[in-house]
One Martini backbone bead per residue (centre of mass of N, CA, C, O) as a GRO file, in nm:
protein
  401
    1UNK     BB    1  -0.120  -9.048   5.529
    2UNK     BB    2  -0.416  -9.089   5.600
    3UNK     BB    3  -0.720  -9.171   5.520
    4UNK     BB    4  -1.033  -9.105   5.653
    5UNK     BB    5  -1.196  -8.918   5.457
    6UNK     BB    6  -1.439  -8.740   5.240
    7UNK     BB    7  -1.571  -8.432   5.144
    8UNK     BB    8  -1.860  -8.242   5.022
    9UNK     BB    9  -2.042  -8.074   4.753
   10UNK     BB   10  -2.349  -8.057   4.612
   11UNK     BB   11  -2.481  -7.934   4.287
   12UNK     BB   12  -2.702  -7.843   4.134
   13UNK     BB   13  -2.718  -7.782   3.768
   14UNK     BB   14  -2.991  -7.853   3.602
   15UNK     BB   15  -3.091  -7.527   3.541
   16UNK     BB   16  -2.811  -7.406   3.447
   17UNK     BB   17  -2.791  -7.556   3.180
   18UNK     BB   18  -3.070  -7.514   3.049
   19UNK     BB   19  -3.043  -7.215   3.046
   20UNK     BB   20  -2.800  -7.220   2.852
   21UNK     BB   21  -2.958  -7.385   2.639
   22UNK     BB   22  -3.151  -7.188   2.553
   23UNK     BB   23  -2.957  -6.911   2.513
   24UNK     BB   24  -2.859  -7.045   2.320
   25UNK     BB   25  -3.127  -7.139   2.116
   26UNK     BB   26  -3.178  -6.836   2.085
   27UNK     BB   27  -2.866  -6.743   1.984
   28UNK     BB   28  -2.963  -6.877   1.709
   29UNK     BB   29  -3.202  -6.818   1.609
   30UNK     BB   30  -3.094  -6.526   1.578
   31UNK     BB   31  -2.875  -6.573   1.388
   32UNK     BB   32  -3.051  -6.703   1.171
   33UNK     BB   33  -3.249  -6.456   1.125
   34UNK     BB   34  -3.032  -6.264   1.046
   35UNK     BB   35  -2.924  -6.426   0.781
   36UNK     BB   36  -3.201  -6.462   0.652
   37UNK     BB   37  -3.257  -6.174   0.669
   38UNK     BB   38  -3.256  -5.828   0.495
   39UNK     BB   39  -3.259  -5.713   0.739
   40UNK     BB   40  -3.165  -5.472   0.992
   41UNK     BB   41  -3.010  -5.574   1.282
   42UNK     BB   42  -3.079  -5.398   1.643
   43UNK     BB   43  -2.902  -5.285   1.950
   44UNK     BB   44  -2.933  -5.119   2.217
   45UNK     BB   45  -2.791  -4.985   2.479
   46UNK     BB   46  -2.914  -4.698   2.727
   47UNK     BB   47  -2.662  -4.710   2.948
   48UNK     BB   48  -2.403  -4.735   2.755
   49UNK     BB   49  -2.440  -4.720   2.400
   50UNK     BB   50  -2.458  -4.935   2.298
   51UNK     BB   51  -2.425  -5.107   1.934
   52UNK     BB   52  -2.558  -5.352   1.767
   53UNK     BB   53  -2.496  -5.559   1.450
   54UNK     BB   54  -2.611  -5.696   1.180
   55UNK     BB   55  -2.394  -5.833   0.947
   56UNK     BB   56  -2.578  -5.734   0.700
   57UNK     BB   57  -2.459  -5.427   0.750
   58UNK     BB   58  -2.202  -5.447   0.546
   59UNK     BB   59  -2.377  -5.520   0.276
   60UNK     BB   60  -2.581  -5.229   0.277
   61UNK     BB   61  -2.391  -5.004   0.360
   62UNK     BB   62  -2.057  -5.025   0.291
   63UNK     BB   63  -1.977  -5.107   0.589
   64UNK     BB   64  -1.895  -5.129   0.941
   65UNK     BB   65  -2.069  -5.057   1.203
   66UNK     BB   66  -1.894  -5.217   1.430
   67UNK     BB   67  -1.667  -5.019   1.467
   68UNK     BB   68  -1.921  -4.840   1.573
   69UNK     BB   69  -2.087  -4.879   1.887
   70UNK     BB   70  -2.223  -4.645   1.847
   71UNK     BB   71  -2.475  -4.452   1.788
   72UNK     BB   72  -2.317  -4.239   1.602
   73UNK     BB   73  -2.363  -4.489   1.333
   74UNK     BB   74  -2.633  -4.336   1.297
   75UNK     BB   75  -2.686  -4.072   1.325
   76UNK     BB   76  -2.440  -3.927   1.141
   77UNK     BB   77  -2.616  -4.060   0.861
   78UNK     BB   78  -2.856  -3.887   0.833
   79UNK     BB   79  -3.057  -3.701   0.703
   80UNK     BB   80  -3.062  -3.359   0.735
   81UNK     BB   81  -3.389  -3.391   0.695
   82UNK     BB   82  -3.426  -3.621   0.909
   83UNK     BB   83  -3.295  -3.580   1.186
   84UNK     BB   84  -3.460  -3.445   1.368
   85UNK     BB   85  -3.723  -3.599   1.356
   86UNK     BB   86  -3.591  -3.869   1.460
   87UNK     BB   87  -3.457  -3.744   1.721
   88UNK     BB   88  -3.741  -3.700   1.838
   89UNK     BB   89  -3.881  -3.925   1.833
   90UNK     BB   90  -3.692  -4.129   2.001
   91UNK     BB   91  -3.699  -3.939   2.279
   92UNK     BB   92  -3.977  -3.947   2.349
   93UNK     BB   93  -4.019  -4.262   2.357
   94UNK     BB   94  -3.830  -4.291   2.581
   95UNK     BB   95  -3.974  -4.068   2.778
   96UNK     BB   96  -4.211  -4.256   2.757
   97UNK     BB   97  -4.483  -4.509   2.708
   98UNK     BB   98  -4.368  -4.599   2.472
   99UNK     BB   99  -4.268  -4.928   2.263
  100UNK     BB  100  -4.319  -4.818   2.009
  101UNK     BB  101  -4.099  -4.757   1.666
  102UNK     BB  102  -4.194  -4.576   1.321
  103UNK     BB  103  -3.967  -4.485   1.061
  104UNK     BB  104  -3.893  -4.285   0.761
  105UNK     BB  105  -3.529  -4.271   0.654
  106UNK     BB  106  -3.231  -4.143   0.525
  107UNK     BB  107  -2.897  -4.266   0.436
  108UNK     BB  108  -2.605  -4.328   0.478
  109UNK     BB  109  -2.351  -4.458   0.247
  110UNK     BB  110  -2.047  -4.514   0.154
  111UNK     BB  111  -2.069  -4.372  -0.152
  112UNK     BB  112  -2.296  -4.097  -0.015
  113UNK     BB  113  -2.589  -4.194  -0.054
  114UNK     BB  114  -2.933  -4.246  -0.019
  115UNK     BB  115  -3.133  -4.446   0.166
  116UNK     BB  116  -3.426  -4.627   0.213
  117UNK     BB  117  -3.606  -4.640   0.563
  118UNK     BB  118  -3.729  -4.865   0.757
  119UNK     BB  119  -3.851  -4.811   1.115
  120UNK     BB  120  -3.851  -5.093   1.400
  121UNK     BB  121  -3.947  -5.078   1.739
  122UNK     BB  122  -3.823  -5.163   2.077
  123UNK     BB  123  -3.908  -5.110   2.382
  124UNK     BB  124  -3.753  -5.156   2.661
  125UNK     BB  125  -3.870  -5.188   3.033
  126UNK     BB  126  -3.829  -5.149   3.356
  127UNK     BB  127  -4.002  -5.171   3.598
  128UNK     BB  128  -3.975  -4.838   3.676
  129UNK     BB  129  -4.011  -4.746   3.320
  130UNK     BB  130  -3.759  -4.776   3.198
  131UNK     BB  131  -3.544  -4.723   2.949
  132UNK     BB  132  -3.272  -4.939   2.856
  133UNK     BB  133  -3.403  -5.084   2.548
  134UNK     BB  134  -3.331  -5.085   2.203
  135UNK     BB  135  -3.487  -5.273   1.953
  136UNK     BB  136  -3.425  -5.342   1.549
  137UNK     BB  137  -3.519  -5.243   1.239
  138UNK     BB  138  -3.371  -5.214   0.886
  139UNK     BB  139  -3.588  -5.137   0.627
  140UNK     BB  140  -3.532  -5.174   0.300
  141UNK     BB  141  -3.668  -4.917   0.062
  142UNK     BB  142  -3.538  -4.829  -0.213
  143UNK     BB  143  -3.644  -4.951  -0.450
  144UNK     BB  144  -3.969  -4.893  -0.408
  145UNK     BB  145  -3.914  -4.555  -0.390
  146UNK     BB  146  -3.785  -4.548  -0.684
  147UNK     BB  147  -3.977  -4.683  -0.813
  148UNK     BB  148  -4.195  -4.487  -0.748
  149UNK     BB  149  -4.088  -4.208  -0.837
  150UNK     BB  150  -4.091  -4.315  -1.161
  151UNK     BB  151  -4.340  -4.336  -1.158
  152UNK     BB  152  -4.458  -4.076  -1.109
  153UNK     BB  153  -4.306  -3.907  -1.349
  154UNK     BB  154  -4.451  -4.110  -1.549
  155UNK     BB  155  -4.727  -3.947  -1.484
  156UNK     BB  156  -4.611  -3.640  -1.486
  157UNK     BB  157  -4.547  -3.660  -1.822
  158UNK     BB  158  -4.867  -3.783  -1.877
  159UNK     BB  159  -5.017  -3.560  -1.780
  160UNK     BB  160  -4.853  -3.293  -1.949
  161UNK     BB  161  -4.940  -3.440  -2.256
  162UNK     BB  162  -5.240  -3.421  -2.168
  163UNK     BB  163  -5.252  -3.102  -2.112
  164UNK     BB  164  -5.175  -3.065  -2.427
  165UNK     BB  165  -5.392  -3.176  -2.568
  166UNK     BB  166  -5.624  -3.046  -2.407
  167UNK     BB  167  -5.505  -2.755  -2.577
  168UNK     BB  168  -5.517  -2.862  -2.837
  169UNK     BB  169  -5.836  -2.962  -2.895
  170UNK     BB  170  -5.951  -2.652  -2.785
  171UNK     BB  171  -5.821  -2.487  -2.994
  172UNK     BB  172  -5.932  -2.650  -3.234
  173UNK     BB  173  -6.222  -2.592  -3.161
  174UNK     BB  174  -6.223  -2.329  -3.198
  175UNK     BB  175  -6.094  -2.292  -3.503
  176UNK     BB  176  -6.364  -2.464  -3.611
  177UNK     BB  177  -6.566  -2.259  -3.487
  178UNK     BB  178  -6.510  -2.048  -3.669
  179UNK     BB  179  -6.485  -2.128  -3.941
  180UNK     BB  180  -6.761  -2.234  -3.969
  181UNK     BB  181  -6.844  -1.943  -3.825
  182UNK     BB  182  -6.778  -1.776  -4.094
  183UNK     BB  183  -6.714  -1.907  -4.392
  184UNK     BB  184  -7.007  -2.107  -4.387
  185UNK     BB  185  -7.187  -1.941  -4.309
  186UNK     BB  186  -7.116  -1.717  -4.520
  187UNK     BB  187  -7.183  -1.944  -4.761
  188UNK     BB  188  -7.491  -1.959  -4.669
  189UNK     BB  189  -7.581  -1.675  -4.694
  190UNK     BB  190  -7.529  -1.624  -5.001
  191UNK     BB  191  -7.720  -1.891  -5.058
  192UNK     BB  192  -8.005  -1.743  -4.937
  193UNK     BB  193  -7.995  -1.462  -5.113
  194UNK     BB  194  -7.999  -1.610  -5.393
  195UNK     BB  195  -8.246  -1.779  -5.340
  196UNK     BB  196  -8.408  -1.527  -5.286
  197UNK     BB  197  -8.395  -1.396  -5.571
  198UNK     BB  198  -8.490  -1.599  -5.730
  199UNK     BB  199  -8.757  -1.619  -5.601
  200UNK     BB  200  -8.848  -1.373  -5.715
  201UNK     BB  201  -8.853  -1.386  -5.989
  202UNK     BB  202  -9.012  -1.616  -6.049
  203UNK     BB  203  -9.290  -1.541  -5.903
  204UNK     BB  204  -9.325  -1.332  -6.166
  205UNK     BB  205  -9.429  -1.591  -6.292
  206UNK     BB  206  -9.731  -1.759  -6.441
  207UNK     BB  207  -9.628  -2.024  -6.490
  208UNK     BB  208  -9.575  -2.360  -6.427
  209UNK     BB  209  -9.288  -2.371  -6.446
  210UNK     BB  210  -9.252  -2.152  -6.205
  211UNK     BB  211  -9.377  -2.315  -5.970
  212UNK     BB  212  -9.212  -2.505  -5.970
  213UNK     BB  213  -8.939  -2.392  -5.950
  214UNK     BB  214  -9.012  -2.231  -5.663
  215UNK     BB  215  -9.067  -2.499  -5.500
  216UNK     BB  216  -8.794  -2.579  -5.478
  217UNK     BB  217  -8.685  -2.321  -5.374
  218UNK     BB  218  -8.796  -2.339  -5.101
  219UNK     BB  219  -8.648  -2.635  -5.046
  220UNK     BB  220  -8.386  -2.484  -5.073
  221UNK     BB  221  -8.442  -2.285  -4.819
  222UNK     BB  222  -8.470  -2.470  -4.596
  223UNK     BB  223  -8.240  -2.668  -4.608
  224UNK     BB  224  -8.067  -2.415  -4.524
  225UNK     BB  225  -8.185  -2.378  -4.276
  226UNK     BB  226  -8.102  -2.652  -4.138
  227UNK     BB  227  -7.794  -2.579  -4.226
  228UNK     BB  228  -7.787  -2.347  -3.984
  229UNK     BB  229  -7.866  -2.525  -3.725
  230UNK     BB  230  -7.658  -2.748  -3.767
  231UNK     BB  231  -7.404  -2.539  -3.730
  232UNK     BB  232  -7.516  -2.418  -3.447
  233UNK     BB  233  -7.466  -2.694  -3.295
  234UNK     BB  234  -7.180  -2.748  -3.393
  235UNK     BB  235  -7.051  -2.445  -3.260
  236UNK     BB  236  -7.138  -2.537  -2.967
  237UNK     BB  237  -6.999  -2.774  -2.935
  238UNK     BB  238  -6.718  -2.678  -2.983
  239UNK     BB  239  -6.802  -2.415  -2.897
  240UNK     BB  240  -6.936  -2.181  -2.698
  241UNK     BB  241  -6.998  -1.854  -2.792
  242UNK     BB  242  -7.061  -1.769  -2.451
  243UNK     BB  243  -6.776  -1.846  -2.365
  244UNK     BB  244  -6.577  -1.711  -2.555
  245UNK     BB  245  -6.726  -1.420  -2.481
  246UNK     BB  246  -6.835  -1.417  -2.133
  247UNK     BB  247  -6.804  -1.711  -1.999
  248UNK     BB  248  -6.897  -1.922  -1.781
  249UNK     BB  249  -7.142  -1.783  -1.644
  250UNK     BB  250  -7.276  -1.735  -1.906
  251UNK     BB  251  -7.269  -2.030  -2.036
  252UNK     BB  252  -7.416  -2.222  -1.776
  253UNK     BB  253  -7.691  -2.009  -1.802
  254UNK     BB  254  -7.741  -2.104  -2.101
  255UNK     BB  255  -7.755  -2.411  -2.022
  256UNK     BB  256  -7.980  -2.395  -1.800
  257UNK     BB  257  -8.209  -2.279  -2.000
  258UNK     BB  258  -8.222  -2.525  -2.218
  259UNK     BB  259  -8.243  -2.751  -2.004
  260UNK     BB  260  -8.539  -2.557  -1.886
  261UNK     BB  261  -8.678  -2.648  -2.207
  262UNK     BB  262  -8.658  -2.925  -2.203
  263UNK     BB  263  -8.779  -2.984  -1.898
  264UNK     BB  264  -8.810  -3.018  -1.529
  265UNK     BB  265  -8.586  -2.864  -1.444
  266UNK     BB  266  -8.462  -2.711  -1.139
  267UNK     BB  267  -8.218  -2.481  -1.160
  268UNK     BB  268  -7.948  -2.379  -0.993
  269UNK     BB  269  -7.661  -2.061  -0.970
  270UNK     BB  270  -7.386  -2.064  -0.767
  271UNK     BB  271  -7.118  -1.784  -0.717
  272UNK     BB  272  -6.777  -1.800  -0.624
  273UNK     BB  273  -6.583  -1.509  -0.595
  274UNK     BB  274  -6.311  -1.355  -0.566
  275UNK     BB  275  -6.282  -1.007  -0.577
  276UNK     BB  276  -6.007  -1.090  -0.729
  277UNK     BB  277  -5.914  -1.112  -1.037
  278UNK     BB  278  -5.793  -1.316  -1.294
  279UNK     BB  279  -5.743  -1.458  -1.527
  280UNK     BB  280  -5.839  -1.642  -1.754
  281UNK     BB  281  -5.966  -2.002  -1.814
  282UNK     BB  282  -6.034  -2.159  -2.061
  283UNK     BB  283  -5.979  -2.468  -1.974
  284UNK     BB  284  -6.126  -2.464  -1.700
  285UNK     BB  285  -6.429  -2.371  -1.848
  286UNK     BB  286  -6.437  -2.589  -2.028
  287UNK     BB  287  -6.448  -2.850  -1.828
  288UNK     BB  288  -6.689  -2.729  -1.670
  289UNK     BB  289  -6.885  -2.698  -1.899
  290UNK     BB  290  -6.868  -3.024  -1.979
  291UNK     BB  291  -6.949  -3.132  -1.687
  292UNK     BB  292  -7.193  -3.023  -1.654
  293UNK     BB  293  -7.312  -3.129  -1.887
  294UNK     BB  294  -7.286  -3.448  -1.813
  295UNK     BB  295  -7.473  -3.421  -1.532
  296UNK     BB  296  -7.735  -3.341  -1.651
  297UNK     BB  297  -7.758  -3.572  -1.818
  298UNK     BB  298  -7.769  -3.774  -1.612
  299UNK     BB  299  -8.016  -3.648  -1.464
  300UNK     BB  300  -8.216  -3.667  -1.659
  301UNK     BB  301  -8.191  -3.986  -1.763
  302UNK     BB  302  -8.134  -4.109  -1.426
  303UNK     BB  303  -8.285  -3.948  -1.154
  304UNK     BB  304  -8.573  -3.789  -1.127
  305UNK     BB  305  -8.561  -3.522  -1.060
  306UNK     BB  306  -8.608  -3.143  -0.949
  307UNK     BB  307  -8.378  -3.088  -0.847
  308UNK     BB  308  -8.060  -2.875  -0.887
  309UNK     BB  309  -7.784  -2.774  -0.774
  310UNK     BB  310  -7.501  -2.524  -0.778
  311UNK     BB  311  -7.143  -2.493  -0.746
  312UNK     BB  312  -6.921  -2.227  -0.764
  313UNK     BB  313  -6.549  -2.203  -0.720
  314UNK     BB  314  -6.321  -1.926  -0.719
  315UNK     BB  315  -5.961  -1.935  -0.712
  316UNK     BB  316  -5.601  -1.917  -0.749
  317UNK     BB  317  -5.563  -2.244  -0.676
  318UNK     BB  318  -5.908  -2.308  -0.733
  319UNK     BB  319  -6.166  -2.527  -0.873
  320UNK     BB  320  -6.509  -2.561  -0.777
  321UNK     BB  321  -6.761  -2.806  -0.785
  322UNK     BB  322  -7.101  -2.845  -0.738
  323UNK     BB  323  -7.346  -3.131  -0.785
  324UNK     BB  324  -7.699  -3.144  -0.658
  325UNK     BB  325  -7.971  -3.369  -0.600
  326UNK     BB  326  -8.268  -3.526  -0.536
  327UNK     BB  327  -8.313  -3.805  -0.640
  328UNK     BB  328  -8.283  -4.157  -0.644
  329UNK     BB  329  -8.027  -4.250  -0.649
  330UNK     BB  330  -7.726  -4.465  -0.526
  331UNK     BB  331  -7.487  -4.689  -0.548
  332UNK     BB  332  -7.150  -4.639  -0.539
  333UNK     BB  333  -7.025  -4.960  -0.485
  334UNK     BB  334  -7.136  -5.029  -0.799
  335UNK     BB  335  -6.938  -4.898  -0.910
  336UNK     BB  336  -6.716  -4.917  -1.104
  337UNK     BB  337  -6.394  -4.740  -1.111
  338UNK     BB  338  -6.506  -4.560  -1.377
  339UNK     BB  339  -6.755  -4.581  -1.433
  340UNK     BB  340  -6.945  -4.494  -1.639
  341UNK     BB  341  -6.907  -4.306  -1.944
  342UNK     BB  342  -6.994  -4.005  -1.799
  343UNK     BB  343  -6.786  -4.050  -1.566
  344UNK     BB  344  -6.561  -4.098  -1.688
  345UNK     BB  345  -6.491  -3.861  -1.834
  346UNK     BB  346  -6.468  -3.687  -1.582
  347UNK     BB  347  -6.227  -3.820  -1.460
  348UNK     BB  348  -6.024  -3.777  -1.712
  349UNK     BB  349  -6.069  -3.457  -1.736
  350UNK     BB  350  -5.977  -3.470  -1.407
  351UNK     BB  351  -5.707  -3.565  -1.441
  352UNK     BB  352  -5.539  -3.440  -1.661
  353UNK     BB  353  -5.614  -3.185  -1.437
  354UNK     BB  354  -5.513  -3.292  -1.140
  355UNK     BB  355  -5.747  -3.364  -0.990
  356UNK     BB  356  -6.113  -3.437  -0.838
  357UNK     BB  357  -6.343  -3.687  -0.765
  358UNK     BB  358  -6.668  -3.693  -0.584
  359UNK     BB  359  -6.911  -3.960  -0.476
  360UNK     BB  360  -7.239  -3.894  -0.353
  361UNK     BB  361  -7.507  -4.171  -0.269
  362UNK     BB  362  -7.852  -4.263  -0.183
  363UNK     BB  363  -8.095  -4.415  -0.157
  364UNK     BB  364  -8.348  -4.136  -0.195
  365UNK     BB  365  -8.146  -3.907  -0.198
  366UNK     BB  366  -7.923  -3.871  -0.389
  367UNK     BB  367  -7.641  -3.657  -0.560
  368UNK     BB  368  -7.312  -3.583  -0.544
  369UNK     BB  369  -7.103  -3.375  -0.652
  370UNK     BB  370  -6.706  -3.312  -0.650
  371UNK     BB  371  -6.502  -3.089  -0.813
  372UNK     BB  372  -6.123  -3.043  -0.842
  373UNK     BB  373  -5.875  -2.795  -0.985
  374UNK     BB  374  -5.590  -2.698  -1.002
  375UNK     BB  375  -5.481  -2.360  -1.135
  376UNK     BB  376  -5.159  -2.493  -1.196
  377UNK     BB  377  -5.275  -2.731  -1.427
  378UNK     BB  378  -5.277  -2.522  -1.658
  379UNK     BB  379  -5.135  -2.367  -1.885
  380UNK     BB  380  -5.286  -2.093  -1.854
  381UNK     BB  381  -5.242  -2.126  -1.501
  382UNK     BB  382  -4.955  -2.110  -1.427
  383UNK     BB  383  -4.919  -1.777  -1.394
  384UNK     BB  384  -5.128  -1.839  -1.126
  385UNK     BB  385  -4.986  -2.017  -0.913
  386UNK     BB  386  -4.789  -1.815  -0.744
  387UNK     BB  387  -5.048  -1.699  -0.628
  388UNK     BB  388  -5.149  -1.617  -0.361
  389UNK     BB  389  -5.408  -1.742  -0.117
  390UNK     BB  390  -5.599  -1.554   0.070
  391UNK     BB  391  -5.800  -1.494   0.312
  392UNK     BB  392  -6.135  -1.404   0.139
  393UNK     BB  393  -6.381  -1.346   0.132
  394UNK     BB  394  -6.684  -1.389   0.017
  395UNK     BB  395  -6.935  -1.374  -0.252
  396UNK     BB  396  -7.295  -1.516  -0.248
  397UNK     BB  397  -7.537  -1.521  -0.465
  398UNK     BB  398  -7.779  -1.572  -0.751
  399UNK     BB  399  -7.764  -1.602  -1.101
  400UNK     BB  400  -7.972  -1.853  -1.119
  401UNK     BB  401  -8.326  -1.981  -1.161
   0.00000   0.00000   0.00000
């Protein structure tokens, strides 16, 4: 019953303490993390199958997706256009030597709807490169994603009424100048035939006051003249009736020798267009020579050019302006976000038709312009949107030198 010594063993355990104690601080942090971001946080172990999610997906999925630790609580609830998609870019990456993977994709919440999910994720990998696990975030991006299509519609419903409005402006322009040159033109016509009746009356006077009569009647006569110049200059602005009656291409051949008779500006025009003609596109055709019309002016007033190439291109789908000068050209980079007066109105009446407007300058190098307008964006071009348009030969001419 004597004790005579004891003995044992001491084990240093000062480094496994740290580490626990670490690892709790590791897993307080994450915790931490965990509650304070709106992120949901979720871990799979790709071994096992297991899949843990942070707490606060039960408050934005409306279910605890943590009852159902497999990944099937995530993959069976995606939405049904994005399911292949989603899981085919995961298993690639699981796959292959990818660490990271981002991908945004509709979700199925508790109510039925389903919200938009941005995925950001890191594959874990093992000494011999095979993936064991994947740590990531589904970052909720539905309000955005809401907001923006709200945005989107309310400017496809601006845009609408604004392509509704130049259709409207196109129509009454043609209105007023059919007007201008049928009543007005008509009642000048009348009134410079009586003046020119009453003037031979008087001619045959030989006093003093049928002389000065006369001189009146001239006067009356010039005035008129003037008055026929420039109701055919209001009527050209207004819709040109080269345009109105013979197309886009006699249109533009007599702007630009108009043009070429005010100017030292040499243009080419050249026309590319489908062998198969669809219906006239009258907004496109008003757009296209209203924009030519400003580039021109452009070009004259501040290009310092000596030569100007133009190219149309039209197709089913779309019309292609390119208008390139020799010019002293500029820095793109210091023009405002919307140019000058004259570059603004051109990119506002293709925005309002849908399009896009490029330019491209150097000093000493010229300046390319180039419009793109697709032509199921104009009323009159609706019923020709969804009209094939099959890759077709293409004849390319010089219509005007």
């Amino acid at each position: 019953g004597r004790v005579f010594g004891i003995s044992g063993v001491g084990r240093d355990i000062t480094e496994r303490q740290q580490t626990e104690a670490l690892l709790r601080s590791s897993e307080e942090r994450f915790r931490l993390v965990a509650q304070a971001t709106n992120d949901i946080l979720w871990d799979w172990d790709l071994l096992t199958g297991d899949h843990w999610w942070s707490p606060n997906a039960c408050e934005k999925f409306g279910y605890d997706p943590r009852k159902e630790p497999s990944i099937d609580a995530w993959s069976g609830r995606l939405h049904p256009e994005d399911r292949e998609r989603v899981l085919d870019m995961v298993s690639q990456a699981i796959q292959t030597e990818i660490s990271t993977l981002s991908a945004e994709y509709r979700f199925q919440l508790a109510d039925g709807t389903y919200g938009y999910f941005l995925e950001r994720a890191h594959i874990v990998r093992n000494e011999a490169r095979v993936a064991v696990r994947m740590i990531g975030a589904m970052i909720d991006v539905t309000g955005p994603r809401r907001a923006y299509a709200s945005l989107e519609e309310a400017y496809r419903r601006f845009q609408a009424m604004s392509q509704e409005l130049h259709m409207v402006e196109s129509n009454e322009r043609r209105r007023l100048s059919r007007e201008l040159h049928d009543e007005v033109g008509q009642l000048l016509t009348s009134l410079k035939f009586d003046l020119t009746s009453v003037k031979r009356s008087v001619a045959a006077r030989s006093t003093g006051a049928g002389g000065r009569g006369q001189e009146r009647l001239v006067r009356a006569l010039d005035t008129t003249d003037q008055l026929f110049s420039r109701l055919r200059r209001i009527v050209r602005a207004l819709r040109p009736p080269v345009l109105e009656e013979l197309g886009l291409k006699a249109g533009l051949e007599a702007l630009i020798a108009d043009v070429q008779a005010r100017t030292r500006l040499r243009c080419v025009l050249v026309f590319e267009q489908a062998p198969r003609r669809g219906a006239r596109q009258p907004t496109l055709e008003t757009a296209f020579y209203r924009i030519v019309q400003e580039l021109l002016t452009n070009v004259v007033r501040h290009a310092q050019a000596t030569n100007v190439s133009l190219l149309v291109q039209q197709s089913r789908r779309e019309w292609r302006l390119t208008v390139t000068d020799d010019g002293v050209g500029f820095d793109v980079g210091s023009l405002s976000p919307m140019g000058g007066f004259g570059l603004r109105g051109i990119r506002e009446r293709v925005e309002i038709l849908a399009g896009h407007v490029e330019i491209s300058s150097r000093a000493d190098s010229g300046t390319t312009v180039q419009v793109r307008i697709p032509v199921g964006s104009t009323p009159d071009g609706a019923a020709g949107a969804g009209v094939s348009s099959a890759a077709t030969s293409r004849r390319r001419k010089p219509v005007h030198e």
